[in-house]
SEKOLFI-801841 format. One record per atom (N, C-alpha, C, O): residue in one letter; residue number from 1; atom name; z, x, y. Coordinates in steps of 0.1 Angstrom, whole numbers, plus 5000, padded with zeros to 4 digits. Atoms other than C-alpha are relative to their C-alpha. Layout:
<rs>
residuo, num, atomo, pz, px, py
a, NUM, CA, Z, X, Y
...
</rs>
This chain:
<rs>
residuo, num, atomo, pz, px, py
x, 1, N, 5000, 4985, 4997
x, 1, CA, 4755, 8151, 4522
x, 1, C, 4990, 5002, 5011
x, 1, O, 4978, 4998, 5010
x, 2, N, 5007, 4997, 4993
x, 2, CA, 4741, 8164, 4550
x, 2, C, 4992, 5014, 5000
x, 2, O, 4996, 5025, 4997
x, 3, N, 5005, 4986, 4998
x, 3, CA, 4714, 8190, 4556
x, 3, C, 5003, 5013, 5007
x, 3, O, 5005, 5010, 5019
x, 4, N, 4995, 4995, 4991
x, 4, CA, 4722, 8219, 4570
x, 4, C, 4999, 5006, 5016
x, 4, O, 5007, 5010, 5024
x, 5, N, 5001, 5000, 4987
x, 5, CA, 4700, 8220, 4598
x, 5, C, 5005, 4984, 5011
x, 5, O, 5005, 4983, 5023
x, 6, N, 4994, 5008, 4990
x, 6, CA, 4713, 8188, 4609
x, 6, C, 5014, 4997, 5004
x, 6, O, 5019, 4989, 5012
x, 7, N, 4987, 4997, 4995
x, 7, CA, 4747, 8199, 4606
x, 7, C, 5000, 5009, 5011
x, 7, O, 5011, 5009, 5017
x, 8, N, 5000, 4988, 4990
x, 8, CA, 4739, 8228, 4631
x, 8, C, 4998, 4989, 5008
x, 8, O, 5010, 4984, 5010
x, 9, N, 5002, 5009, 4991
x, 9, CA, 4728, 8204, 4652
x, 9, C, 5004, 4988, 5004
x, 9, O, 4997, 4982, 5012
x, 10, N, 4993, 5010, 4997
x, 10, CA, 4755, 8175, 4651
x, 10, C, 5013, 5010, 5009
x, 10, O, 5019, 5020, 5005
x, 11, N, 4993, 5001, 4994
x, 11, CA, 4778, 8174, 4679
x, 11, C, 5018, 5001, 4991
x, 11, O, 5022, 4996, 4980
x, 12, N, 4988, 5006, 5004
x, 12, CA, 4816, 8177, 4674
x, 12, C, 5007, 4992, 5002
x, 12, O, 5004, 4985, 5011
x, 13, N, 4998, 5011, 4994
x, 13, CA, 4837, 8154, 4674
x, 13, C, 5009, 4996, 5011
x, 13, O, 5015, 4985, 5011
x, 14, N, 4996, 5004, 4989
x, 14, CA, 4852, 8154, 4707
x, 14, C, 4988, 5003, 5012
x, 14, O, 4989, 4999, 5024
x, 15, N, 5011, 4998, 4992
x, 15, CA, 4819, 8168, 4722
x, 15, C, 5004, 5008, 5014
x, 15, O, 4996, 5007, 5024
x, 16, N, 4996, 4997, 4988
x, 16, CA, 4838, 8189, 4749
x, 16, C, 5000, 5017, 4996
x, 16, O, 5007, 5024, 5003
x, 17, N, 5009, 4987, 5004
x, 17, CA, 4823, 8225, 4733
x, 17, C, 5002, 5007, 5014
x, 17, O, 5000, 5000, 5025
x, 18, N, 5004, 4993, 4990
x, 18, CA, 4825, 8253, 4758
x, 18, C, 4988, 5005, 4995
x, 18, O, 4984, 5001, 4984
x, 19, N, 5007, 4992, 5001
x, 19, CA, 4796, 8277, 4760
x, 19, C, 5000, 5007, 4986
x, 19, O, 4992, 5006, 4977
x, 20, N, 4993, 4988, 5008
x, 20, CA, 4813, 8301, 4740
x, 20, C, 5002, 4996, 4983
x, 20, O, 4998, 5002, 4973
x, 21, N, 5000, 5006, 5015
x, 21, CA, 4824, 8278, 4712
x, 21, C, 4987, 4995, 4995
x, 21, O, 4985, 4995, 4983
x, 22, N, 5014, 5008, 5010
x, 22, CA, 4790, 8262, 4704
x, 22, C, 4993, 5014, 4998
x, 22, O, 4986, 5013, 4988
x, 23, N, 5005, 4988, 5003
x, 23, CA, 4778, 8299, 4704
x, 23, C, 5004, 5007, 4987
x, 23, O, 4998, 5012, 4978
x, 24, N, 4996, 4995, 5015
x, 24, CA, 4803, 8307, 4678
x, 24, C, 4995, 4993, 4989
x, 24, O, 4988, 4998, 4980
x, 25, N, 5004, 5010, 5013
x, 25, CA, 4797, 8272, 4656
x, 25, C, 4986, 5006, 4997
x, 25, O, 4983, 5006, 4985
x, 26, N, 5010, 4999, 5008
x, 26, CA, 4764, 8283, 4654
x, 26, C, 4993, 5013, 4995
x, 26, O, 4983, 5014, 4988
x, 27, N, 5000, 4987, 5010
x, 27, CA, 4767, 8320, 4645
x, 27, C, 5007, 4998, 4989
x, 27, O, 5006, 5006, 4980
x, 28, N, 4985, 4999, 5014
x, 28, CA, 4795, 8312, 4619
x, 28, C, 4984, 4986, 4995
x, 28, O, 4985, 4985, 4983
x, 29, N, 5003, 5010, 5014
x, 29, CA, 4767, 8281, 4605
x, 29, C, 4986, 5008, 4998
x, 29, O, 4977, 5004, 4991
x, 30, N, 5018, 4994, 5010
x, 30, CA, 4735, 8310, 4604
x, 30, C, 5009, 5010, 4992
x, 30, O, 5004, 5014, 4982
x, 31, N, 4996, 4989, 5012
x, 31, CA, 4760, 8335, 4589
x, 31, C, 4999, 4998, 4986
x, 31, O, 4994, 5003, 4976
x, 32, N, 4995, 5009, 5017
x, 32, CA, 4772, 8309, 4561
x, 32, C, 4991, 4994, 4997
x, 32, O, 4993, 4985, 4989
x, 33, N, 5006, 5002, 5010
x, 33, CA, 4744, 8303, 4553
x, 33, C, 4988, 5010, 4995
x, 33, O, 4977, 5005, 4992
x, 34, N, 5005, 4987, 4999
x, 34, CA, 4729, 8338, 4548
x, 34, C, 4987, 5004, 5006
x, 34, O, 4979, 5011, 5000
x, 35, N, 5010, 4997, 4996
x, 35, CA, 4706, 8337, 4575
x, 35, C, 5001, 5013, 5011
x, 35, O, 4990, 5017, 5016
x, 36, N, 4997, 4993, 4997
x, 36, CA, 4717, 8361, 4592
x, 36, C, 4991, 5010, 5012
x, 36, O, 4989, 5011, 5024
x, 37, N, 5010, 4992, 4994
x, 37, CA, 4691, 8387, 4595
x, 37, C, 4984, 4995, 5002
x, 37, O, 4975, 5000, 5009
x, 38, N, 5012, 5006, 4990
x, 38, CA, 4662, 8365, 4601
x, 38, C, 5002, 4994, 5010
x, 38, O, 4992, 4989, 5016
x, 39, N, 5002, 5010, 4990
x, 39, CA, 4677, 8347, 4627
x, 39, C, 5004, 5012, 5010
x, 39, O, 5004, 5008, 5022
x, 40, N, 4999, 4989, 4989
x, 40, CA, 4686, 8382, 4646
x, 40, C, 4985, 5002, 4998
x, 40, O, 4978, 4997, 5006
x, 41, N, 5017, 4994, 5000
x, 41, CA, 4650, 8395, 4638
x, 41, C, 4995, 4987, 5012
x, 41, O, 4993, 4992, 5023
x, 42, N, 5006, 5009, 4999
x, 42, CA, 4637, 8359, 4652
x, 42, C, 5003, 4997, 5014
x, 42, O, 4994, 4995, 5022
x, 43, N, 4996, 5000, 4985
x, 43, CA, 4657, 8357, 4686
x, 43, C, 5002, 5014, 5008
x, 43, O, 5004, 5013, 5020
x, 44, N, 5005, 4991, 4993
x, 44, CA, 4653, 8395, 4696
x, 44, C, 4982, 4998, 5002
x, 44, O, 4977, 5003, 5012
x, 45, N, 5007, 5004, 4995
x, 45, CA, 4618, 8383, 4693
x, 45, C, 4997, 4996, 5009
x, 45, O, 4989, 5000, 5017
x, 46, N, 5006, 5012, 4988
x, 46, CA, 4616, 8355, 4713
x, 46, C, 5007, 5004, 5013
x, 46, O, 5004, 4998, 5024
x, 47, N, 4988, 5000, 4988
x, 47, CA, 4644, 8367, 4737
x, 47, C, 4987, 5000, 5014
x, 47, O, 4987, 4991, 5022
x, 48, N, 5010, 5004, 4986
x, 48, CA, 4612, 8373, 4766
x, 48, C, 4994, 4991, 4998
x, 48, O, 4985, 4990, 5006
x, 49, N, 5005, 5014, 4999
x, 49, CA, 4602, 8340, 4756
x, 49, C, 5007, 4989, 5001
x, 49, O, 5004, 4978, 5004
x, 50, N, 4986, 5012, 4997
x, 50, CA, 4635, 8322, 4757
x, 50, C, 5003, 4986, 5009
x, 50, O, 5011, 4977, 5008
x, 51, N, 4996, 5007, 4992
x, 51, CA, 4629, 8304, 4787
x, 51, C, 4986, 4988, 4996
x, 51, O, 4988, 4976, 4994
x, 52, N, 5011, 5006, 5009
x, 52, CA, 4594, 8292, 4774
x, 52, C, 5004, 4992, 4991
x, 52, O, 4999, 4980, 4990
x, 53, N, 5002, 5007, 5010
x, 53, CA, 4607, 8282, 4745
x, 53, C, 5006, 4988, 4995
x, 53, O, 5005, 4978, 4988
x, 54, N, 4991, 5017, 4997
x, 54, CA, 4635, 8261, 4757
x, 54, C, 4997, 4988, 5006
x, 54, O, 5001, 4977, 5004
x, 55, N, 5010, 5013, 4996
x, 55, CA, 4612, 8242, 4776
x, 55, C, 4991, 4998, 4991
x, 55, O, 4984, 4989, 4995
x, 56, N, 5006, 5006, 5010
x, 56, CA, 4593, 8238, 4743
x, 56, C, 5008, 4989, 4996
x, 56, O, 5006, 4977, 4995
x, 57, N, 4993, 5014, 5008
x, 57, CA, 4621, 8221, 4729
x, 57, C, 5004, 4995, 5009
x, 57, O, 5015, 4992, 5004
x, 58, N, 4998, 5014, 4989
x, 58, CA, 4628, 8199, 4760
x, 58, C, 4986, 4993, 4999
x, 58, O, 4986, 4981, 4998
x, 59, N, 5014, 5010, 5003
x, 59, CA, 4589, 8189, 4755
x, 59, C, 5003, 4990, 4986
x, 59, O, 5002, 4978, 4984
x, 60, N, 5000, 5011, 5016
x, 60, CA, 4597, 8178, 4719
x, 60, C, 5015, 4997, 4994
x, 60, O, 5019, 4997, 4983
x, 61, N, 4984, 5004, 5001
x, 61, CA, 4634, 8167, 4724
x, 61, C, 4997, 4988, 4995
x, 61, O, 5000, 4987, 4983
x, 62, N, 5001, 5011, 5005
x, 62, CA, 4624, 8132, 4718
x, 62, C, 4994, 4998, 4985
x, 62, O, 4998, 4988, 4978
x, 63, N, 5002, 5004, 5015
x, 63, CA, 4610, 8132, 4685
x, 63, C, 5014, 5009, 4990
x, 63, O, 5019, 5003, 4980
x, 64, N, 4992, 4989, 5004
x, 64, CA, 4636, 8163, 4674
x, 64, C, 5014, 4988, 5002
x, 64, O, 5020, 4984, 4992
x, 65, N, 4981, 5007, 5006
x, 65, CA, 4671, 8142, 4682
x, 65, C, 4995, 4988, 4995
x, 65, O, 5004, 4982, 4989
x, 66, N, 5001, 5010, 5014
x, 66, CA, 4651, 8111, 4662
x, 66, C, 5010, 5008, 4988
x, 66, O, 5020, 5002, 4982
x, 67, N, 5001, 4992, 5015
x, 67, CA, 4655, 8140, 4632
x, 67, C, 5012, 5003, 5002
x, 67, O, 5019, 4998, 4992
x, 68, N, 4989, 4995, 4999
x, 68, CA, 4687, 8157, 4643
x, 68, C, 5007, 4993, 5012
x, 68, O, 5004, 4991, 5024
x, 69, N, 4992, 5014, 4992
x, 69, CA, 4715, 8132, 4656
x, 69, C, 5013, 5010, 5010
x, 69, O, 5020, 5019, 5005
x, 70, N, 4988, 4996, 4991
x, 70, CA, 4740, 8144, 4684
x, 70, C, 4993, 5009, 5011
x, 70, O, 4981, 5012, 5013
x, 71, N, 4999, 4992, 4988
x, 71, CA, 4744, 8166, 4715
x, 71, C, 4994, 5014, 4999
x, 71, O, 4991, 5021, 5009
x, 72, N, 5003, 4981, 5000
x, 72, CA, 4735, 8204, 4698
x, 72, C, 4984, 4999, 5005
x, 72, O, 4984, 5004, 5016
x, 73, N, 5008, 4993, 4997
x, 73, CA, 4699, 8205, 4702
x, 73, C, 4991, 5000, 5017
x, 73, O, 4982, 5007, 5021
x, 74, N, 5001, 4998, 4985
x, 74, CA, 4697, 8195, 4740
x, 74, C, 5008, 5015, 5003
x, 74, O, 5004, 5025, 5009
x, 75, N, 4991, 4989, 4995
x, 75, CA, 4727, 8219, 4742
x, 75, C, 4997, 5018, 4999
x, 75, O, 4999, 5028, 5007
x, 76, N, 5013, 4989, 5001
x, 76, CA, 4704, 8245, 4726
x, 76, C, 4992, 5003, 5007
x, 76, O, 4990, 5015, 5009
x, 77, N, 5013, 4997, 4989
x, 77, CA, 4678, 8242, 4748
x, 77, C, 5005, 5004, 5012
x, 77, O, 5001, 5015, 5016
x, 78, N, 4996, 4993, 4988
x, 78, CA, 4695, 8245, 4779
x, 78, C, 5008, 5011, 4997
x, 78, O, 5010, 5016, 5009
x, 79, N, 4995, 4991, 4998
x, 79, CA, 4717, 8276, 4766
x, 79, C, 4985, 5012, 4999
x, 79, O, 4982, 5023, 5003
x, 80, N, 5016, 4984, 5004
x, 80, CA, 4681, 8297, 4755
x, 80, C, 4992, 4999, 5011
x, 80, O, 4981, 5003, 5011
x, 81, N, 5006, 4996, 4988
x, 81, CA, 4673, 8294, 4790
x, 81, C, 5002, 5011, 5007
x, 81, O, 4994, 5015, 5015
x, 82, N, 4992, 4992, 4992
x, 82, CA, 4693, 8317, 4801
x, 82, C, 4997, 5013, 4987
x, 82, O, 4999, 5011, 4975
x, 83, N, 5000, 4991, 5013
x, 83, CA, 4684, 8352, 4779
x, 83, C, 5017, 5007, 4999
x, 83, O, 5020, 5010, 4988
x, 84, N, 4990, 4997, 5004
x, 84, CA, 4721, 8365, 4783
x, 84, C, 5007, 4992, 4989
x, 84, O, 5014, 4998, 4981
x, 85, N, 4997, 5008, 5009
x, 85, CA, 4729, 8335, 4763
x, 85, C, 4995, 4999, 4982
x, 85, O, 5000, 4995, 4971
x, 86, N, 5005, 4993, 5014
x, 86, CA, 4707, 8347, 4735
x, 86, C, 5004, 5012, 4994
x, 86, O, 5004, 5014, 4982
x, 87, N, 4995, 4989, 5002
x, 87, CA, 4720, 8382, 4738
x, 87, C, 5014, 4996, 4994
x, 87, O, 5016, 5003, 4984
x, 88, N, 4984, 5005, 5005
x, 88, CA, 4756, 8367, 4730
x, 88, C, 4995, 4992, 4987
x, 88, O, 4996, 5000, 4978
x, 89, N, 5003, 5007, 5013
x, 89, CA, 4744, 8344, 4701
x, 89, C, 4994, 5012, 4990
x, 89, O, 4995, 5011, 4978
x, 90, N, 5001, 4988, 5013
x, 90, CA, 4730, 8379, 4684
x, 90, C, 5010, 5008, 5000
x, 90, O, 5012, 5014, 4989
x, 91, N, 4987, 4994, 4999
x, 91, CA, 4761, 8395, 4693
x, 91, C, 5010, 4997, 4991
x, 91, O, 5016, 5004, 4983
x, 92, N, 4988, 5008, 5009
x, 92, CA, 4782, 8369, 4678
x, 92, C, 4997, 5001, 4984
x, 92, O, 5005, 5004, 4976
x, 93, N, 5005, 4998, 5009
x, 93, CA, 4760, 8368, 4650
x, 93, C, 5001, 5011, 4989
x, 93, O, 5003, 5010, 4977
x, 94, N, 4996, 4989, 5007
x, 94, CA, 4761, 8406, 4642
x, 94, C, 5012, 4997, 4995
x, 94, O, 5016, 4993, 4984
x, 95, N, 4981, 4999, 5004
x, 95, CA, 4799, 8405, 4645
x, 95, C, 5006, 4992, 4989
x, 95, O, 5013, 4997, 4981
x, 96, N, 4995, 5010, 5012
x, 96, CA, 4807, 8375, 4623
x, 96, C, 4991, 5009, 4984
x, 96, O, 4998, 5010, 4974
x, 97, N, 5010, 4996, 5011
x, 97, CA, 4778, 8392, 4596
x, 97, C, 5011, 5015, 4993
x, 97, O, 5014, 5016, 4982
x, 98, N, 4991, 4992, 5004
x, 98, CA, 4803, 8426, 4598
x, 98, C, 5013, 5002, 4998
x, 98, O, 5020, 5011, 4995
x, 99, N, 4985, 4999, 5008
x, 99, CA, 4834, 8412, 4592
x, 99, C, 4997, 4995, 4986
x, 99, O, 5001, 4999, 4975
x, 100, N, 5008, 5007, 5018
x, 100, CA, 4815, 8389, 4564
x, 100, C, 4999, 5017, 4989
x, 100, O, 5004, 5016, 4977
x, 101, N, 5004, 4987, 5008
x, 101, CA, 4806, 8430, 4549
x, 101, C, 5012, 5009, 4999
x, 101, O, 5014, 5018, 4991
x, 102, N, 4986, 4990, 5006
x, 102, CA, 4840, 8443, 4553
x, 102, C, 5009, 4996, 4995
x, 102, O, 5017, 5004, 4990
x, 103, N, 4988, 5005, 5008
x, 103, CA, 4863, 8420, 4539
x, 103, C, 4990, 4997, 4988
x, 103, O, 4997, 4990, 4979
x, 104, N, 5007, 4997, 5016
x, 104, CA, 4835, 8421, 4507
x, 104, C, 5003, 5012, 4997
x, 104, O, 5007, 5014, 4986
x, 105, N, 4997, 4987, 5005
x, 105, CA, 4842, 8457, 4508
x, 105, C, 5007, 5001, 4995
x, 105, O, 5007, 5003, 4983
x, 106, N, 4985, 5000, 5003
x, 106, CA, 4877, 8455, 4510
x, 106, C, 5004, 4989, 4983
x, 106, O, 5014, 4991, 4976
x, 107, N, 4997, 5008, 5009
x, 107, CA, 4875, 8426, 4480
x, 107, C, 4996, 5006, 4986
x, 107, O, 5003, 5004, 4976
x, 108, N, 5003, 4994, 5007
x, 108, CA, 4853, 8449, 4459
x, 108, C, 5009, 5012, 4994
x, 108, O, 5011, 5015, 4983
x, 109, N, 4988, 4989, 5001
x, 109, CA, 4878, 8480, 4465
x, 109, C, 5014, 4992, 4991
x, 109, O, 5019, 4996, 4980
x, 110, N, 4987, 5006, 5008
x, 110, CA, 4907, 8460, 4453
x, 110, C, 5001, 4996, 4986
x, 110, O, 5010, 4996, 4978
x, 111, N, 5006, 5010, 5012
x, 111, CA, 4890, 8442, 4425
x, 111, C, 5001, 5016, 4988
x, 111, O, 5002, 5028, 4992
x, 112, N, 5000, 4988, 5010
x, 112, CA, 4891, 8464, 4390
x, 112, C, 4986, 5008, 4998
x, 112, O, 4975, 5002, 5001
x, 113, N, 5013, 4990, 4998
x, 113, CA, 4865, 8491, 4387
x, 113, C, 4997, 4998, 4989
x, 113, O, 5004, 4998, 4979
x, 114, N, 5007, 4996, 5012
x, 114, CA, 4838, 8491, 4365
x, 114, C, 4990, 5006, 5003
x, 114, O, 4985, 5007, 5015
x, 115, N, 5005, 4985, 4995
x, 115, CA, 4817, 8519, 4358
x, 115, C, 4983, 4992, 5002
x, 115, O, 4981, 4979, 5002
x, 116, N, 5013, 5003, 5001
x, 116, CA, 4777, 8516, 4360
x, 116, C, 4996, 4992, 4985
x, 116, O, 4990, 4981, 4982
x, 117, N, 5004, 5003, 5014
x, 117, CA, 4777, 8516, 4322
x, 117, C, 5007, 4989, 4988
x, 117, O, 5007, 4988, 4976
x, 118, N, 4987, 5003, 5008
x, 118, CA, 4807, 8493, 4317
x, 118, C, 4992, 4986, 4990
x, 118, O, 4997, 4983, 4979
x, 119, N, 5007, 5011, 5010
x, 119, CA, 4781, 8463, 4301
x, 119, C, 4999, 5005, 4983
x, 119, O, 5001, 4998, 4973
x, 120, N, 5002, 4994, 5014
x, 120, CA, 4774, 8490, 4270
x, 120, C, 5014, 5003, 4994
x, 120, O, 5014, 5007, 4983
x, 121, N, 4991, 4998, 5008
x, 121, CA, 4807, 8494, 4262
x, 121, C, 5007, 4987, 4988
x, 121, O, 5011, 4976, 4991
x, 122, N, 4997, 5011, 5009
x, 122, CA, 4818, 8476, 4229
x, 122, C, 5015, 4997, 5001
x, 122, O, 5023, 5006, 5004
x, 123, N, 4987, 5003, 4994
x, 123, CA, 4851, 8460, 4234
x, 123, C, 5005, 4998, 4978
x, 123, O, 4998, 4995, 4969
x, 124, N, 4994, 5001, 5012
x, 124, CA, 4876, 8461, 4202
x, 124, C, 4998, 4987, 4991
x, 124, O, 5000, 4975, 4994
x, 125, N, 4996, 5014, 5008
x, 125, CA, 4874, 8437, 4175
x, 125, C, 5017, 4996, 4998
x, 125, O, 5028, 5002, 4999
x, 126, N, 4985, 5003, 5001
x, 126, CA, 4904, 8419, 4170
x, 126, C, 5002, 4994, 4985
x, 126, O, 5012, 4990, 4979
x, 127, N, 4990, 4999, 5016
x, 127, CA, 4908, 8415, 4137
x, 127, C, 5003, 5012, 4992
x, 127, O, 5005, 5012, 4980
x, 128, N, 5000, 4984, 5000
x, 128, CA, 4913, 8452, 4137
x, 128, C, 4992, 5008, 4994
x, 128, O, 4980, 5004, 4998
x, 129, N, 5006, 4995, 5005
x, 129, CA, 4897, 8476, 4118
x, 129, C, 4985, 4996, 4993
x, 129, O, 4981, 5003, 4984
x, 130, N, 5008, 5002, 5005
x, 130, CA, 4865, 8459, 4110
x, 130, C, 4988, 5006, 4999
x, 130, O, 4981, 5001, 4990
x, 131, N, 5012, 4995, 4997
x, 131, CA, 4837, 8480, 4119
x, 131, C, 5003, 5010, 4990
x, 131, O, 4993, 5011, 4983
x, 132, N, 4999, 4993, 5012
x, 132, CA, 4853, 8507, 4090
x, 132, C, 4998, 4995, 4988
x, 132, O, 4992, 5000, 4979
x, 133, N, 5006, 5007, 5010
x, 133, CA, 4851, 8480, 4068
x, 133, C, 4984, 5000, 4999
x, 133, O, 4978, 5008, 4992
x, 134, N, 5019, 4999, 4995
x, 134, CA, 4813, 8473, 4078
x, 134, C, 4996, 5011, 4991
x, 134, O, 4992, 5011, 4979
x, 135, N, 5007, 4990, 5008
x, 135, CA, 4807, 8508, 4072
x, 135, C, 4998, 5003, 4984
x, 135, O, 4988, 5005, 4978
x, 136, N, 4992, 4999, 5015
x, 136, CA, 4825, 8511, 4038
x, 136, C, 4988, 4990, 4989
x, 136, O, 4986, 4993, 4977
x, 137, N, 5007, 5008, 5009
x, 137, CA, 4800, 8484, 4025
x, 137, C, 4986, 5002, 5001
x, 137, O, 4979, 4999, 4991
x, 138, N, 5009, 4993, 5001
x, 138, CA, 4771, 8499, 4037
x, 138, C, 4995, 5010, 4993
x, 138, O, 4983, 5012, 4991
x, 139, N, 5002, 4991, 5005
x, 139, CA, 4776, 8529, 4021
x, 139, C, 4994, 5001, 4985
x, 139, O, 4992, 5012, 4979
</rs>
């Protein structure tokens, strides 16, 4: 089993990724894994540092694809050069995060309603009348 940050960061397997697509694979692998809103908080941060920081990770590429095997995290680096490229990776990110929130809606809507209080409600015995009995012996 692989971890999941070195699944973000393994290559596919034909390696011929546009832009676009490795932008999606890796909003659709911070959605699923409900990172969602730290990793928008974390890249509108850095976005005026973007260019900085991709040349961080070209400084420490060499120890980093030791740890994570394939093409993503070069491919990383050189798209967070670019800040439109970061703007689109929070974009994508939102968008995947509010379909993720509306087809929950939509699953919750459909699903059978229960009320706030529906835990306190006692459900029938099934051997029928037993709780009259109960009483009857109390008395």
């Amino acid at each position: 089993m692989t971890s999941p940050i070195k699944a973000l960061f393994a290559s596919s397997g034909d390696g011929k990724l546009t832009d676009d697509e490795f932008i999606l694979k890796m909003a659709e692998r911070v959605v699923g894994t409900g990172m969602s809103v730290p990793a928008v908080l974390f890249l509108e941060m850095g976005k005026p540092l973007s260019y900085i920081s991709s040349q961080a990770m070209v400084f420490f590429a060499p120890i980093a694809t030791a740890l994570f095997p394939g093409d993503g995290y070069n491919r990383l680096s050189r798209l967070l050069e670019d800040r439109e490229n970061v703007d689109r990776l929070m974009r994508k990110i939102e968008q995947l995060e509010d379909e993720g929130q509306r087809k929950s809606k939509e699953a919750r809507k459909n699903s059978p309603k229960k009320g706030l209080f529906s835990f306190m409600r006692r459900s029938k015995p099934k051997g029928g009348d037993s709780d009259r009995a109960d009483d009857n012996r109390s008395a």
